[in-house]
DRENDO-1510 file (C-alpha; in Angstrom, 1 decimal, always signed):
<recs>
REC; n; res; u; v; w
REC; 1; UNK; -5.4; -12.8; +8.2 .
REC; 2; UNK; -4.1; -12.9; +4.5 .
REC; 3; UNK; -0.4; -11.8; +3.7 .
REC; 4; UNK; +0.5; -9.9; +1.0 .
REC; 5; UNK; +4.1; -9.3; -0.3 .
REC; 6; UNK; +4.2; -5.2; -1.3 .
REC; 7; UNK; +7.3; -4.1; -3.0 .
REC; 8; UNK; +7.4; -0.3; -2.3 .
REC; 9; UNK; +9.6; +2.0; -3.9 .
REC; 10; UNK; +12.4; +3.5; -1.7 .
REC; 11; UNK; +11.3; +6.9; -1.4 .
REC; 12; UNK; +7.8; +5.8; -0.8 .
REC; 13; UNK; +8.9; +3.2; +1.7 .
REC; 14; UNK; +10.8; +6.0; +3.2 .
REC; 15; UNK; +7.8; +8.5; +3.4 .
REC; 16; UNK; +5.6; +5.6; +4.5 .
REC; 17; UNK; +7.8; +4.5; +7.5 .
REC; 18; UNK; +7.8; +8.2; +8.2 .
REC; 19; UNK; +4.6; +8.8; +8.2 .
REC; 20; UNK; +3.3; +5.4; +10.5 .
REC; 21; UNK; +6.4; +6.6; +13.2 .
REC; 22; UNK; +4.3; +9.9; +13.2 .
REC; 23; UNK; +1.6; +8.5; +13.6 .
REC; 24; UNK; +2.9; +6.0; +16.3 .
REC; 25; UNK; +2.5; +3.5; +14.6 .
REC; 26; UNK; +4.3; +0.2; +12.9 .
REC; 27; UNK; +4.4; +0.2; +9.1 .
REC; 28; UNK; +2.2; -2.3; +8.7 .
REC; 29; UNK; -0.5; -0.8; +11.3 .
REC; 30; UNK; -0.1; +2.6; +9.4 .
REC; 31; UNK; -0.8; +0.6; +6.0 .
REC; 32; UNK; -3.7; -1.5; +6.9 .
REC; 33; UNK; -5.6; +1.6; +8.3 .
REC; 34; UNK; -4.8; +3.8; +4.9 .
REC; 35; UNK; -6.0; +0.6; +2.9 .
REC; 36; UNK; -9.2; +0.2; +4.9 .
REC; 37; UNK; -9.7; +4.5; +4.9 .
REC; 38; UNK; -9.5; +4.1; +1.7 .
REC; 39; UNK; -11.8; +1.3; +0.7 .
REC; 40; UNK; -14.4; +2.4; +2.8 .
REC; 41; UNK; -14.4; +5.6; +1.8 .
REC; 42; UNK; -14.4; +4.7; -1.8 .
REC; 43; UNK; -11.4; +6.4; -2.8 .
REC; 44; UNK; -9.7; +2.8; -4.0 .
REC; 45; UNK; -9.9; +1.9; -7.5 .
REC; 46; UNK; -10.0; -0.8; -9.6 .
REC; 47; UNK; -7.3; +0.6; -11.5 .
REC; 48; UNK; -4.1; +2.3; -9.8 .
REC; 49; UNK; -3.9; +5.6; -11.2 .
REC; 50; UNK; +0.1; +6.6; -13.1 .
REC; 51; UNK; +1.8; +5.2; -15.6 .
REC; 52; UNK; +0.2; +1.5; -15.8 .
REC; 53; UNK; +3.7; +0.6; -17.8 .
REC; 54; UNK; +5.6; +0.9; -14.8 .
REC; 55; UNK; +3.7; -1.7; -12.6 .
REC; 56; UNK; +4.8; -5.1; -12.3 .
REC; 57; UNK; +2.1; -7.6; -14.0 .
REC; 58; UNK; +0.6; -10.2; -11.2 .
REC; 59; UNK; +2.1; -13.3; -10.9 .
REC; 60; UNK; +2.6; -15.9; -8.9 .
REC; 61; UNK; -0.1; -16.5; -5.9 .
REC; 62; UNK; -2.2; -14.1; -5.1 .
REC; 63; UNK; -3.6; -13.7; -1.5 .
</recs>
């Protein structure tokens, strides 16, 4: 299992942790299954959708 270090803004953190308690879930449960929903169903993208400007650039090691 690969980590990955996700820096979420706080009102999407907020709605997140939300969401996974409704779901009964931890926040990290609730994320992997919207990740894998969402790559097997095709809706990921190679490129996040917004305002590219206000993403970070990569750096550092990737996992």
């Amino acid at each position: 299992m690969k980590h990955v270090n996700l820096r979420l803004p706080d009102d999407l953190h907020e709605q997140a942790r939300d969401a996974a308690a409704a779901d009964d879930r931890s926040l990290n449960s609730w994320l992997i299954a919207v990740v894998r929903r969402a790559v097997e169903t095709g809706e990921a993208s190679n490129r996040p959708s917004g305002n590219s400007a206000t993403h970070a650039a990569p750096h550092g090691n990737a996992h």
